[in-house]
N, C-alpha and C positions, 0 to 999 in steps of 0.2 A: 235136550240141551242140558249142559250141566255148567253150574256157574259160579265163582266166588272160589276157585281152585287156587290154591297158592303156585308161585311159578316154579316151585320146584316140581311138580306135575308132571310128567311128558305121556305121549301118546302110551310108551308100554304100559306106564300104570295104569292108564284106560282100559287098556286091552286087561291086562290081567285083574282088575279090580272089577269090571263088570261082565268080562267073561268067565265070572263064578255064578253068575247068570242063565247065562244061554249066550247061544253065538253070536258072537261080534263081527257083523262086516264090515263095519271101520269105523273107526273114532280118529279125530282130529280136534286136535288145541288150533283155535283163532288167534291170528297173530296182531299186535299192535305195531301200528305204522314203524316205529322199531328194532322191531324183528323178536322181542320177547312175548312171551304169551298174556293173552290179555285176562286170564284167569275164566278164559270161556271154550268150553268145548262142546262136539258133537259128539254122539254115542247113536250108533246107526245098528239094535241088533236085527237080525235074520227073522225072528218071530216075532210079533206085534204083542202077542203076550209076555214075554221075557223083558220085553221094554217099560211094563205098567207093573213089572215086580221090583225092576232095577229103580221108577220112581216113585216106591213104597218104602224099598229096604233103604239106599242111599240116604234119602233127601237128609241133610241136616248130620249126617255120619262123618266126623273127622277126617281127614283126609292131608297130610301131610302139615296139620297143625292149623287147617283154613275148614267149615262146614257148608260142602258143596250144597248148592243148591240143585234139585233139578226141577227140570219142566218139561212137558211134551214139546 
């Protein structure tokens, strides 16, 4: 889970920000009632160990002016 994303975020930056990773089988922003992003997304990679790199390197890395948080 990644979270505290600013709403200029969408899925491609997921895709291409943490597929410098390892592979990404999908990422999706959480919507608020809305229909804007609630500053929360999934990050679902392919290898379980790409996933405990992406919440080493990320966590706390700027990210369109907002510092995502992530968590398992």
């Amino acid at each position: 889970m990644v979270a505290n994303l600013h709403n200029r975020v969408n899925e491609k930056d997921l895709y291409e920000l943490f597929g410098q990773i390892g592979k990404v089988n999908r990422a999706y922003i959480h919507l608020a009632p809305n229909g804007t992003s609630s500053g929360v997304a999934n990050v679902v990679f392919k290898v379980a160990s790409d996933a405990e790199r992406a919440l080493n390197t990320y966590n706390n890395v700027a990210l369109d002016g907002n510092d995502p948080k992530t968590a398992k």
